[in-house]
C-alpha positions in Angstrom: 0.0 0.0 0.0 3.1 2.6 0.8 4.5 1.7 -2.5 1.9 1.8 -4.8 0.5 5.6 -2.5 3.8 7.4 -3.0 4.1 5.9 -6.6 1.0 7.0 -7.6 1.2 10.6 -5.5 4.5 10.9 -8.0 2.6 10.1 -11.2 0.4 12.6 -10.8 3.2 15.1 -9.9 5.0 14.3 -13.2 1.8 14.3 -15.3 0.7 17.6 -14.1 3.5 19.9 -15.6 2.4 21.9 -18.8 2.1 20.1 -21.7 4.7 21.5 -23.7 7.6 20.9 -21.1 9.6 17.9 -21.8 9.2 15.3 -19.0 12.9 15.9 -17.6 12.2 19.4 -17.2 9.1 19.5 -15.5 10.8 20.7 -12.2 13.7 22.8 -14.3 11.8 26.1 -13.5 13.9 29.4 -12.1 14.0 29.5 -8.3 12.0 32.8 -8.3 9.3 31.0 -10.5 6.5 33.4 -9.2 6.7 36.7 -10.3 4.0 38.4 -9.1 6.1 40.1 -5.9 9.5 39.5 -4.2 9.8 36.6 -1.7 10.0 37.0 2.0 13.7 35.6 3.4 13.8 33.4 6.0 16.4 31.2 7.7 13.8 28.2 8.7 10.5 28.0 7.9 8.5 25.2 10.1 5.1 24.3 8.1 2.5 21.3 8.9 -0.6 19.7 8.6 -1.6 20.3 5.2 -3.3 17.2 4.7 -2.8 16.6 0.9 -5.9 14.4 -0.9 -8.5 15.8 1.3 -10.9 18.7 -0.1 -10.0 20.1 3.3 -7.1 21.1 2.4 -6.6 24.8 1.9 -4.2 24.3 -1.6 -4.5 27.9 -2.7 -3.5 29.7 0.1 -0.1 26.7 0.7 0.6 27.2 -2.6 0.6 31.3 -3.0 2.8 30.6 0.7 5.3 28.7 -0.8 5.5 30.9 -3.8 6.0 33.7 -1.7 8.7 32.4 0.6 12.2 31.3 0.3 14.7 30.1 3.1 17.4 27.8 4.4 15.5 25.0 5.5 12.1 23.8 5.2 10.4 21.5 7.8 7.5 19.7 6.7 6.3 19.1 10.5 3.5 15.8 9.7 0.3 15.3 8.3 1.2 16.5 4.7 -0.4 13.8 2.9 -3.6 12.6 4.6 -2.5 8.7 3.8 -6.2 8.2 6.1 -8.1 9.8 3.5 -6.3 8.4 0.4 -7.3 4.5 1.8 -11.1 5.7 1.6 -10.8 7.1 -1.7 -8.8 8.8 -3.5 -8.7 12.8 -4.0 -6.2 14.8 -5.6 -6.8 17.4 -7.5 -3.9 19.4 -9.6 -3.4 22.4 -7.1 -2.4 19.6 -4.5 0.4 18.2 -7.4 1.0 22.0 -7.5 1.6 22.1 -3.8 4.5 19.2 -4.0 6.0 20.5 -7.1 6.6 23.6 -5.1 8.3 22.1 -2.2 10.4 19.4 -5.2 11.1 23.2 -6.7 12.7 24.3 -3.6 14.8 21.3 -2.6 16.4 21.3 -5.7 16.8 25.7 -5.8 19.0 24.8 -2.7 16.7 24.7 0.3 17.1 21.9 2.7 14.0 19.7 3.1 13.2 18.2 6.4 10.2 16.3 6.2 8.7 14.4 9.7 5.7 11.9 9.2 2.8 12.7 11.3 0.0 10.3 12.3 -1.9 10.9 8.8 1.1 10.1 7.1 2.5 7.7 9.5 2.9 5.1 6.3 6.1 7.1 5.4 7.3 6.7 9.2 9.5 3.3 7.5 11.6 5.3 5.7 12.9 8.0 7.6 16.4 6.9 6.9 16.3 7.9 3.3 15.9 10.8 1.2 13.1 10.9 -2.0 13.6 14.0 -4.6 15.9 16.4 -2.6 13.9 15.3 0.6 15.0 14.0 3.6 12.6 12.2 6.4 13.2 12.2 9.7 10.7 10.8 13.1 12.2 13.8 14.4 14.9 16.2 14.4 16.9 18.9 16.1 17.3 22.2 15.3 19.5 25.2 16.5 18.4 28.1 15.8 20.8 31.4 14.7 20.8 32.3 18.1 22.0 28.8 19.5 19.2 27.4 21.1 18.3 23.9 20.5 14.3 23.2 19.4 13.2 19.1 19.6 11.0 19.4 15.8 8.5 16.5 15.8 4.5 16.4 14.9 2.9 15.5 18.6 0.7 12.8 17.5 2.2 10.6 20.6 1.0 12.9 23.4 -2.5 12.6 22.5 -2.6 9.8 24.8 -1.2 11.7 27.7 -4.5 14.0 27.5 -7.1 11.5 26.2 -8.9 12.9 29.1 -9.7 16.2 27.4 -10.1 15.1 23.8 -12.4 17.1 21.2 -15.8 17.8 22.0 -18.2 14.9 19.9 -18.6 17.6 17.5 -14.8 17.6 16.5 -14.6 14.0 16.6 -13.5 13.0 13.3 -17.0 12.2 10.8 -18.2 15.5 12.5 -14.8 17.7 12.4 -14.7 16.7 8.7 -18.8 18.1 7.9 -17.2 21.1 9.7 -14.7 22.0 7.1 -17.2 21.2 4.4 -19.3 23.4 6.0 -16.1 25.8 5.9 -15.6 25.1 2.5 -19.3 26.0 1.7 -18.8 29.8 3.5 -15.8 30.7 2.3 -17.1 30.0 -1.2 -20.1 32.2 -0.3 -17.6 34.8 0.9 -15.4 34.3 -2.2 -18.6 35.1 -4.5 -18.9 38.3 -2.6 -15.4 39.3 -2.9 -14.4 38.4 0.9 -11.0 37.1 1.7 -10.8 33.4 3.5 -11.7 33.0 7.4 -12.0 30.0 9.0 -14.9 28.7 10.6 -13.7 26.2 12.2 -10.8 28.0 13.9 -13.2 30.3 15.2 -14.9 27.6 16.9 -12.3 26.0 18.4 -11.5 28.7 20.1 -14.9 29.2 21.4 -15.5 25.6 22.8 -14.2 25.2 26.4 -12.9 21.7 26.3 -10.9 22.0 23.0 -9.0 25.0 24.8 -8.4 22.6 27.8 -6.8 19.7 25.2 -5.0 22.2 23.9 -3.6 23.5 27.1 -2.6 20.1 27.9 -1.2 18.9 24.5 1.3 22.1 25.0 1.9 21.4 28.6 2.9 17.5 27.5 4.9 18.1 24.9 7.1 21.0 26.1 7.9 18.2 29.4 8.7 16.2 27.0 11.7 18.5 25.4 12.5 19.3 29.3 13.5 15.9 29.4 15.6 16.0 26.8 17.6 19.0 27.2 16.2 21.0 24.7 15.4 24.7 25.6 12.0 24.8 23.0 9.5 22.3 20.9 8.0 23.3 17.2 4.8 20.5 16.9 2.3 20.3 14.7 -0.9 17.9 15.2 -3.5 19.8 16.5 -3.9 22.4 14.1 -3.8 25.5 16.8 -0.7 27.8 16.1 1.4 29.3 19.3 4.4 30.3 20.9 4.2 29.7 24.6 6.5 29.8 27.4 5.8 26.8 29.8 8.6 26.9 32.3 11.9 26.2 30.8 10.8 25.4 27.5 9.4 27.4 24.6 6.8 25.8 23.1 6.1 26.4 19.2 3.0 25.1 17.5 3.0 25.8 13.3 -0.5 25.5 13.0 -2.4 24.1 9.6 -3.4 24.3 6.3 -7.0 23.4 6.8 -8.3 25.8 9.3 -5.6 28.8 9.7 -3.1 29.1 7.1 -0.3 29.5 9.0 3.8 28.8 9.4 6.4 29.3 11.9 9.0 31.2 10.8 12.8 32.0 12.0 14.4 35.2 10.9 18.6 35.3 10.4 18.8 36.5 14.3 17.0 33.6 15.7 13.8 35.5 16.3 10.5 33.2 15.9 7.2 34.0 14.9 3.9 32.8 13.3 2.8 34.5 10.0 -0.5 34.0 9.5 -1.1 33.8 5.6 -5.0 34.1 5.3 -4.4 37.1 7.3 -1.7 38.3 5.5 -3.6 37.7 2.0 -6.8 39.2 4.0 -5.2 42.7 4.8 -3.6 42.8 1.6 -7.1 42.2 -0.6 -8.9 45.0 1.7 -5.5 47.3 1.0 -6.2 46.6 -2.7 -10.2 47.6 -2.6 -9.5 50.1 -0.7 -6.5 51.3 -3.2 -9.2 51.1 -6.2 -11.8 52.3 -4.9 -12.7 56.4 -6.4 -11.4 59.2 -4.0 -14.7 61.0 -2.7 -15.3 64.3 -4.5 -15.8 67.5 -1.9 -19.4 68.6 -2.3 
């Protein structure tokens, strides 16, 4: 089943580059292959849970990101191809081949590609001793940042059991989390017909419910004992789709966030600094800039 997943994932990949390219060169594109505006510089960029052959996946938004970036090294955090999803049936539509072609584009422009098998993804979890296309997989790894500190960089899936006690409301549980984002899906195509930017729904209701905000509380408060233990003076996770930067004693805790609900990445600048950059926010202030830019000056009366 591994096999046959990734070798079919690949087909697709090759099969989707313009039809006048030659096969060899359907990655031989210019580094800067996006023209529309110059890329943002980072030294590490920390991005997760995309979940790749699900419609819940926000492919648009990952891809304009990726387009719109360029740094040292990459970490794909888990969860990038829902290998869950793909056993039920299988989904993938050409903006997710885009999405890969644009991480293959990068790891072979020079950027070193750290990828880290989540739970969705757990059938790549065998072969994180090997490298595919300019990509190297890893169960975990270890990062210093420009600044010297150490950060433990794994997904988080394995300290779900540590707080089963607090897990998603029944209306998260999985059938009903995934009618959420199709309900997502349905109002931001509503807001896309009225010229609105992206905002998640289901973000915004995570926040509200009590008990996800208490498993999130103790997913952070597990994994950042965890690095403790280790030695390591912060954590960047993925998993549970909530982005953060917390302090919890000595550890800083980093969580990357999603590409289903909110669009976001963790991001390292050349002095070490971290932060979260939160693209459908980014893309948000940037549309209303535009309106607001075209819109006709009001005449005095």
């Amino acid at each position: 089943m591994t096999k046959k997943m990734l070798a079919r994932v690949a087909a697709l990949a090759r099969t989707s580059r313009p039809p006048e390219r030659p096969s060899a060169d359907w990655i031989a594109e210019p580094r800067h292959f996006d023209p529309r505006k110059p890329r943002l510089a980072y030294r590490t960029v920390f991005i997760s849970d995309f979940h790749l052959g699900t419609p819940g996946c926000n492919a648009e938004l990952l891809l304009d990101f990726l387009k719109s970036v360029e740094c040292e090294t990459l970490y794909l955090v888990g969860d990038i191809i829902d290998g869950w999803q793909l056993k039920k049936g299988f989904y993938w539509p050409a903006r997710h081949n885009d999405v890969v072609r644009a991480i293959l584009k990068m790891a072979k422009h020079g950027t070193r590609v750290v990828y880290i098998p989540g739970n969705h993804d757990e059938f790549l979890r065998g072969y994180t001793t090997l490298a595919f296309g300019g990509v190297e997989f890893a169960q975990e790894a270890i990062h210093v940042t420009a600044d010297g500190r150490r950060l433990l960089v794994l997904h988080g899936d394995e300290f779900d059991g540590v707080v089963l006690y607090a897990r998603w409301l029944a209306f998260l549980g999985d059938h009903a989390y995934t009618l959420l984002l199709k309900l997502n899906r349905l109002v931001n195509l509503g807001r896309k017909l009225l010229g609105l930017p992206y905002w998640s729904l289901s973000a915004h209701l995570k926040k509200k419910v009590k008990n996800a905000v208490s498993y999130i509380s103790g997913f952070e408060a597990a994994v950042a004992h965890s690095a403790a233990e280790r030695g390591a003076t912060g954590v960047v996770c993925g998993h549970i789709h909530s982005a953060a930067i917390e302090q919890i004693g000595t550890v800083t805790y980093y969580n990357d966030g999603d590409w289903v609900e909110s669009c976001t990445a963790l991001v390292e600048d050349y002095s070490g600094e971290m932060s979260i950059l939160n693209w459908a926010e980014r893309v948000r202030a940037e549309a209303m800039a535009a309106r607001r830019a075209a819109a006709p000056l009001a005449l005095p009366a």
